[in-house]
VEXBAGU-98663 format. One record per residue (C-alpha): residue number from 1; chain; residue in one letter; x, z, y. Coordinates in steps of 0.02 Angstrom, whole numbers, plus 50000, padded with zeros to 5 digits. Each point is the difference from the previous one (the first is absolute). Layout:
VEXBAGU-98663
NUM, A, a, X, Z, Y;
...
end
This chain:
VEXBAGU-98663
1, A, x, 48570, 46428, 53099;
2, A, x, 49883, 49976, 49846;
3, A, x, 49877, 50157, 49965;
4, A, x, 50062, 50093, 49830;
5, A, x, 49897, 49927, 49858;
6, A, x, 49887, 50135, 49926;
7, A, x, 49867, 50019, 49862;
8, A, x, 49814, 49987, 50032;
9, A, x, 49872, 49871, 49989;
10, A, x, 49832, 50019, 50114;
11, A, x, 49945, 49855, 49884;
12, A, x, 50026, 50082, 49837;
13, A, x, 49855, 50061, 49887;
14, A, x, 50112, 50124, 49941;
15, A, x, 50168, 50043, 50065;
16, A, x, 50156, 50075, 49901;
17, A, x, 50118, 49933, 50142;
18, A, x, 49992, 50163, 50120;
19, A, x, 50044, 50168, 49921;
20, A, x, 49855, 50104, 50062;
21, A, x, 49890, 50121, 49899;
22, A, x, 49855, 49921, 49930;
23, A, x, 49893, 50130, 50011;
24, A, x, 49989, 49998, 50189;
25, A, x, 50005, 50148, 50112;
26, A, x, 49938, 50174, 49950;
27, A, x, 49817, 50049, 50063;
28, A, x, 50091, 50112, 50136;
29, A, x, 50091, 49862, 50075;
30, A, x, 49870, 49866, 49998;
31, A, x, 49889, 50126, 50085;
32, A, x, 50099, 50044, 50133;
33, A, x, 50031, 49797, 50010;
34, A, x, 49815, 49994, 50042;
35, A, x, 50009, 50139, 50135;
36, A, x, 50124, 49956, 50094;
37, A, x, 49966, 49933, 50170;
38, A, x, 50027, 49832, 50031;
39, A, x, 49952, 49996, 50180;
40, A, x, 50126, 50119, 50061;
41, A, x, 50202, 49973, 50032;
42, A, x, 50115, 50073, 49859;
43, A, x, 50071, 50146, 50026;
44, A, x, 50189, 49916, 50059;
45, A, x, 50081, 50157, 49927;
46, A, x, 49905, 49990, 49838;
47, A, x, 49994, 50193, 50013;
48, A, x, 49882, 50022, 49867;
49, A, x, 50068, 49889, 49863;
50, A, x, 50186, 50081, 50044;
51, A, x, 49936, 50186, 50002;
52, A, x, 49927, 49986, 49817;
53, A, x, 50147, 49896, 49932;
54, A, x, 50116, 50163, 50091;
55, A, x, 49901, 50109, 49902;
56, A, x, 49978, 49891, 49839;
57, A, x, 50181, 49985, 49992;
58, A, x, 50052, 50173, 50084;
59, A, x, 50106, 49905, 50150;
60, A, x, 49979, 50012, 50186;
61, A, x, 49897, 49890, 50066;
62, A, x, 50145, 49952, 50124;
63, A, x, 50083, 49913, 49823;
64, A, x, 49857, 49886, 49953;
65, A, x, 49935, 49829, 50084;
66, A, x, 49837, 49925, 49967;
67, A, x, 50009, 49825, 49975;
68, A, x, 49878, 49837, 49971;
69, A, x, 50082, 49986, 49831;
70, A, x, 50181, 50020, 49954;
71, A, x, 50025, 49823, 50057;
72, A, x, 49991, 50038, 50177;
73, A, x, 50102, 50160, 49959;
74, A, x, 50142, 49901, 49938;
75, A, x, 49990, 49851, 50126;
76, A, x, 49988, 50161, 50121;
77, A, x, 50169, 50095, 49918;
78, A, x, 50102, 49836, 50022;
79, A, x, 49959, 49987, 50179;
80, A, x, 50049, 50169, 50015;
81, A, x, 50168, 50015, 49917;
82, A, x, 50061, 49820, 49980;
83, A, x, 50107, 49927, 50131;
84, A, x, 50051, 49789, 49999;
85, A, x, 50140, 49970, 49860;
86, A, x, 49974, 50196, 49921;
87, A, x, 50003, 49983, 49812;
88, A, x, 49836, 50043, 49923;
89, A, x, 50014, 50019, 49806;
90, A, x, 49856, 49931, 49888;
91, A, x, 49990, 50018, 49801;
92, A, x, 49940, 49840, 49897;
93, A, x, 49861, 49971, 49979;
94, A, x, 49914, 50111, 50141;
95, A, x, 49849, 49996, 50098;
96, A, x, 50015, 49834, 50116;
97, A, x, 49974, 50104, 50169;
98, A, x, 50150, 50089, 49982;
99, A, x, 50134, 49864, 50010;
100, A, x, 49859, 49895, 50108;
101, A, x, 49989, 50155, 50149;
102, A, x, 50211, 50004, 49980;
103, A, x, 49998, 49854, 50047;
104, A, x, 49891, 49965, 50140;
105, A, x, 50096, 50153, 50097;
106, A, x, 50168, 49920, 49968;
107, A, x, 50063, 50079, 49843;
108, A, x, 50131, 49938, 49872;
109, A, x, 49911, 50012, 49846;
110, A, x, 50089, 50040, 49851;
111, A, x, 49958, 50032, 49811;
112, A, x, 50073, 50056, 49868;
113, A, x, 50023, 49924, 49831;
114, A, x, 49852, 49948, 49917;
115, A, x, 49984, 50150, 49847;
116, A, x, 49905, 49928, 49834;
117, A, x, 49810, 50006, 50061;
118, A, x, 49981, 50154, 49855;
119, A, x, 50150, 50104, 50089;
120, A, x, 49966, 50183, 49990;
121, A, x, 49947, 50118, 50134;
122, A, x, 50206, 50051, 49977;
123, A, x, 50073, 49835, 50008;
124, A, x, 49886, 49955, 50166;
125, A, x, 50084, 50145, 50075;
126, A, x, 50155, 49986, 49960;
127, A, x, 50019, 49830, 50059;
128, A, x, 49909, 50047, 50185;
129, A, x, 50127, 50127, 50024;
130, A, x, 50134, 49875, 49957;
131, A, x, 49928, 49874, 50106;
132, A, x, 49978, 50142, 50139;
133, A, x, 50185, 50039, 49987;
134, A, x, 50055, 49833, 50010;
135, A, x, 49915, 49916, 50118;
136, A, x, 49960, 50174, 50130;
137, A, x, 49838, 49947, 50065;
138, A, x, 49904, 50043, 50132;
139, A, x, 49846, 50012, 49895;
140, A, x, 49950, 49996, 49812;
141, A, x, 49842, 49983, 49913;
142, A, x, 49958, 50062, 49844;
143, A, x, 49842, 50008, 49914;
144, A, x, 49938, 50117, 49887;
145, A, x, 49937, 49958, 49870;
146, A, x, 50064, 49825, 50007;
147, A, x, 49905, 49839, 50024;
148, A, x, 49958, 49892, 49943;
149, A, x, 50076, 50059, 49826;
150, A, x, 49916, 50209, 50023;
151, A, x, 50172, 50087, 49944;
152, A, x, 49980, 50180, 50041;
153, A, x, 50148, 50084, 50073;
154, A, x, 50030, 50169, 49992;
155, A, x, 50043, 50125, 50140;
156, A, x, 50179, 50015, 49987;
157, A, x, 50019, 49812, 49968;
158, A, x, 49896, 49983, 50200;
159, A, x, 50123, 50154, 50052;
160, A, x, 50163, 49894, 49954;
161, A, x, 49943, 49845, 50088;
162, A, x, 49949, 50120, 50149;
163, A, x, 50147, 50101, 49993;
164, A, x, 50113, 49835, 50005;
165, A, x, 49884, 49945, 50166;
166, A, x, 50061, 50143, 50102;
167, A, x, 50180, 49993, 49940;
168, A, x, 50002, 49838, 50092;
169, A, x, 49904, 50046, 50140;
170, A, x, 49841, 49907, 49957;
171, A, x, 49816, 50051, 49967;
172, A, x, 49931, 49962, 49835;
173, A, x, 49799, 49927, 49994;
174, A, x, 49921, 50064, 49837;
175, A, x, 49837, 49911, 49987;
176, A, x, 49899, 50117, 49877;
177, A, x, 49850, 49867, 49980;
178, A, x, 49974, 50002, 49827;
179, A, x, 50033, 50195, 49976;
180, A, x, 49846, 50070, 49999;
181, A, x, 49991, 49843, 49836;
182, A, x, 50095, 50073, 49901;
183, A, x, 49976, 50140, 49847;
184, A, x, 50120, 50130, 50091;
185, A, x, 50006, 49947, 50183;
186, A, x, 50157, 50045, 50105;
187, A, x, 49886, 50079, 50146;
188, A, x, 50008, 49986, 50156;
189, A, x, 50112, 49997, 50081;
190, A, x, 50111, 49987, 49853;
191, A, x, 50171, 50048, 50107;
192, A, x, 49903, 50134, 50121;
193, A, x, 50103, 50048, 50148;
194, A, x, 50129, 49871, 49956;
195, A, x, 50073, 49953, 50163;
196, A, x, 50058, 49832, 49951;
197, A, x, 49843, 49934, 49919;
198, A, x, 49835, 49913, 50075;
199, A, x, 49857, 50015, 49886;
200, A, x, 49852, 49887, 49985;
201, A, x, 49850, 50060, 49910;
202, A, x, 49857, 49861, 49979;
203, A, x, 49824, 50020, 49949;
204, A, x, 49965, 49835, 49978;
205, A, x, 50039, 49991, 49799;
206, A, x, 49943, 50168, 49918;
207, A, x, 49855, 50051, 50146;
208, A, x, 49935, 49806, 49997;
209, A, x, 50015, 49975, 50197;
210, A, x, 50081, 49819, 50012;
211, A, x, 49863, 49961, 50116;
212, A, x, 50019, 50142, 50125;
213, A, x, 50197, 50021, 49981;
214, A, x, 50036, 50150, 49982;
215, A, x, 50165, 50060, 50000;
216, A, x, 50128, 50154, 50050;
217, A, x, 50190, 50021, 50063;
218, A, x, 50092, 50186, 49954;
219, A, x, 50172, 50029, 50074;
220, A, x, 50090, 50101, 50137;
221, A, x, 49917, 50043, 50143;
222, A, x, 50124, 49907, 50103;
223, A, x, 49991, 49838, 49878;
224, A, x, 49779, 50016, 50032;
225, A, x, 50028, 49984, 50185;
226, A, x, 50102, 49870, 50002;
227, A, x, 49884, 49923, 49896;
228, A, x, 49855, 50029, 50094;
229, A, x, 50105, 49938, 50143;
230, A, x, 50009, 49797, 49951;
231, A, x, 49785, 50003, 49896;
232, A, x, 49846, 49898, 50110;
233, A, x, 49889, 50137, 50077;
234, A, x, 49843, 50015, 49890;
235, A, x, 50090, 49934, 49845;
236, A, x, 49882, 50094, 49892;
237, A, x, 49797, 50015, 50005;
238, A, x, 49912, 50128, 49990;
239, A, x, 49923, 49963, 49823;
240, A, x, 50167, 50000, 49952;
241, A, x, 50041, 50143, 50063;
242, A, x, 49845, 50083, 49938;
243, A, x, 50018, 49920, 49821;
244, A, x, 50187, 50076, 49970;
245, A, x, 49923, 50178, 50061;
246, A, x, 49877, 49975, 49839;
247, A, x, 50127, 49941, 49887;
248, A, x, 50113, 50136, 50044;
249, A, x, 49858, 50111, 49933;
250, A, x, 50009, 50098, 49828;
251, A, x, 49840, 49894, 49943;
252, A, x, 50096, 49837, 50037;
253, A, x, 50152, 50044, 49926;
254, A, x, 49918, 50064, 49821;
255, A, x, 49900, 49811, 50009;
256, A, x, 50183, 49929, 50035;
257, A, x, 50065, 50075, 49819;
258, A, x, 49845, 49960, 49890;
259, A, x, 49987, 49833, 50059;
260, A, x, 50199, 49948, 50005;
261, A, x, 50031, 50089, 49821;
262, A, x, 49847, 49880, 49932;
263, A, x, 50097, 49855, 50093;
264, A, x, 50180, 50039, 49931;
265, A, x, 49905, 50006, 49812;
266, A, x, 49925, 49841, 50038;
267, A, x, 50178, 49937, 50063;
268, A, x, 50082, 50046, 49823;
269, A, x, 49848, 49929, 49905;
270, A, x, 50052, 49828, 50086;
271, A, x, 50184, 50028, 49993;
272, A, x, 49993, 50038, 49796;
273, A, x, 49880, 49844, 49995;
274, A, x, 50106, 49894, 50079;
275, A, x, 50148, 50069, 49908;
276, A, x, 50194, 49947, 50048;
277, A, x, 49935, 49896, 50160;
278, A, x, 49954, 50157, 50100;
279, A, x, 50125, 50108, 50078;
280, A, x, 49977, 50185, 49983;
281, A, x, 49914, 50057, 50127;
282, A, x, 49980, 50217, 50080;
283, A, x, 49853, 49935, 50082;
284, A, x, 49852, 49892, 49973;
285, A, x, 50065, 49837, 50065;
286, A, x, 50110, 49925, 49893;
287, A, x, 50122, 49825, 49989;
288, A, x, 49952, 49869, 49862;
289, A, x, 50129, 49861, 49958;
290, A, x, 49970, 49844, 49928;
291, A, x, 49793, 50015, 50052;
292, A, x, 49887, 49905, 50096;
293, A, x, 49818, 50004, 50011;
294, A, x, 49873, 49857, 49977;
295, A, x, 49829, 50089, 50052;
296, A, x, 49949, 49917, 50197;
297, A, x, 49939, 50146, 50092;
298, A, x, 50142, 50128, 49945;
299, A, x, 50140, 50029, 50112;
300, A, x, 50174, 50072, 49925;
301, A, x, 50179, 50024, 50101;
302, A, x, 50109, 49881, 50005;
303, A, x, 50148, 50061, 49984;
304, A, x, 50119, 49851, 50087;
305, A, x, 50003, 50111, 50169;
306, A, x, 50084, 50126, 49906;
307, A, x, 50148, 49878, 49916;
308, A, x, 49882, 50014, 49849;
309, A, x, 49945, 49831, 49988;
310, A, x, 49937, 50032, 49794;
311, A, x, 49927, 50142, 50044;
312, A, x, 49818, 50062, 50045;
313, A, x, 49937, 50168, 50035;
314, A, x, 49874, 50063, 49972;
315, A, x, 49896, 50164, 50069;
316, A, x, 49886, 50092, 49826;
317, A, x, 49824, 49989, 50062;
318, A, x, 49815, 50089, 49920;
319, A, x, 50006, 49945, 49815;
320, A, x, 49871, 49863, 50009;
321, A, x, 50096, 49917, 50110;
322, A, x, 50168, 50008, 49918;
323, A, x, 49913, 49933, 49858;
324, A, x, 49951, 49866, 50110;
325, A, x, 50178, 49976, 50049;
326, A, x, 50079, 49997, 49814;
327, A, x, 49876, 49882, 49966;
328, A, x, 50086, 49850, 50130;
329, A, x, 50184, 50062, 49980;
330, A, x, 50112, 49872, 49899;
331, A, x, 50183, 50021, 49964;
332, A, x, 50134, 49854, 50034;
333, A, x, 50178, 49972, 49944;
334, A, x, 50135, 50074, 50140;
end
């Protein structure tokens, strides 16, 4: 089965493909980065990273996995609760690993009716839990905000796709990526306690960890286990594990909301520049339509992965360099 396709150029002089904060890590994190012990096996456990996110997030530490990254969490959660020829529901667009993880374990992938790519946070919802209804899956994924187009959804919009999940017996997978993006974050975990919903938490976008991945599962107790039951033994290193214990630190977080409220301001300078061609955008990635770029060296998203094929998106970057990018972006007819 082909990989997912997924932004990020190694090649690029600068890249607005991946959605990470371009500010890099706090101090506190990069610190601890350097500390960290190389020479010595992870802790399998990941005791350390779990026991601050438990106390970050006021949960037991029984309800929270550690994870390299939220893409072995969710490969991890299908293995766990999808059996051959269970449904597993998938919005469009999503993330790639979600229908490409159903589908390695068996599943019957199904997705509901493409929604205009500028749907509200309300209309998302509302067509999940009619989807959910409909089609009873095993599990669902949902993201929060949304990508690639960054609609926020609200609480009680998450709630009603949740509370659908365990009417028909299945587990909902709220991937909170983006939240800590966004001007009024849902928190995490945005459903706590909810028995029907998997949360994954990733530090790879607002905490600047894409190299180390970084990420976190929140659930039931029972739901971690079996989890933890179906993961690779050492699945995350110790300078991961000692890099989320940083960024779980007040000093981190406070770094976390300057830098992503001068990122969403830089996002909205580039979304008013580019006028009707960008999509409105919670976050500070955003969807331009009809736009290509023509500057070698500058890597953008495209968009065809998602069932966007005139689309790019784009990630708001330090100001220099999004002058850099306005300065190669043309527009086309569509």
């Amino acid at each position: 089965m082909r990989a997912a396709t997924h932004g990020g150029d190694v090649g690029a002089r600068l890249d607005f493909s991946t959605c990470v904060n371009a500010y890099g890590p706090a101090p506190v994190v990069l610190e601890a980065i350097r500390a960290a012990d190389v020479a010595a096996y992870p802790d399998p456990r990941s005791g350390a990273a779990r026991r601050a996110a438990a106390n970050a997030w006021d949960r037991p530490v029984e309800e929270i996995a550690f994870g390299a990254g939220t893409a072995e969490l969710i490969a991890a959660a299908v293995a766990a609760f999808v059996r051959p020829g269970d449904t597993v529901l998938v919005p469009r667009p999503a993330f790639g690993e979600y229908g490409r993880a159903a589908l390695l374990a068996g599943g019957r992938v199904r997705r509901p009716a493409r929604l205009p790519i500028d749907a509200s946070g309300a209309a998302v919802a509302l067509a999940m839990a009619v989807a959910v209804y409909a089609e009873r899956p095993r599990v669902a994924f949902l993201a929060a905000p949304t990508s690639p187009a960054g609609t926020a959804l609200s609480r009680d919009e998450v709630r009603a796709v949740a509370d659908a999940c365990a009417a028909v017996g299945g587990i909902l997978v709220l991937d909170q990526a983006y939240d800590g993006c966004c001007a009024v974050p849902l928190g995490t975990p945005a459903l706590a306690g909810d028995p029907a919903v998997l949360h994954l938490r990733s530090m790879t976008k607002d905490h600047a960890l894409a190299g180390l991945r970084v990420g976190f599962a929140i659930g039931p107790a029972a739901m971690i286990a079996a989890l933890d039951g179906v993961r690779v033994p050492w699945a995350a290193s110790s300078v991961a594990q000692a890099a989320a214990v940083a960024a779980l630190s007040d000093a981190a977080a406070v770094h976390v909301r300057e830098t992503t409220s001068r990122l969403r301001a830089e996002a909205r300078a580039l979304a008013e520049w580019c006028g009707g061609r960008a999509v409105r955008s919670d976050t500070h990635y955003l969807l331009l339509r009809g736009v290509r770029t023509t500057g070698a060296g500058i890597a953008v998203r495209d968009c065809r992965s998602f069932g966007l094929p005139t689309y790019i998106r784009v990630a708001a970057r330090t100001p220099p360099e999004n002058t850099a990018l306005r300065a190669v972006l043309r527009t086309y007819d569509v």
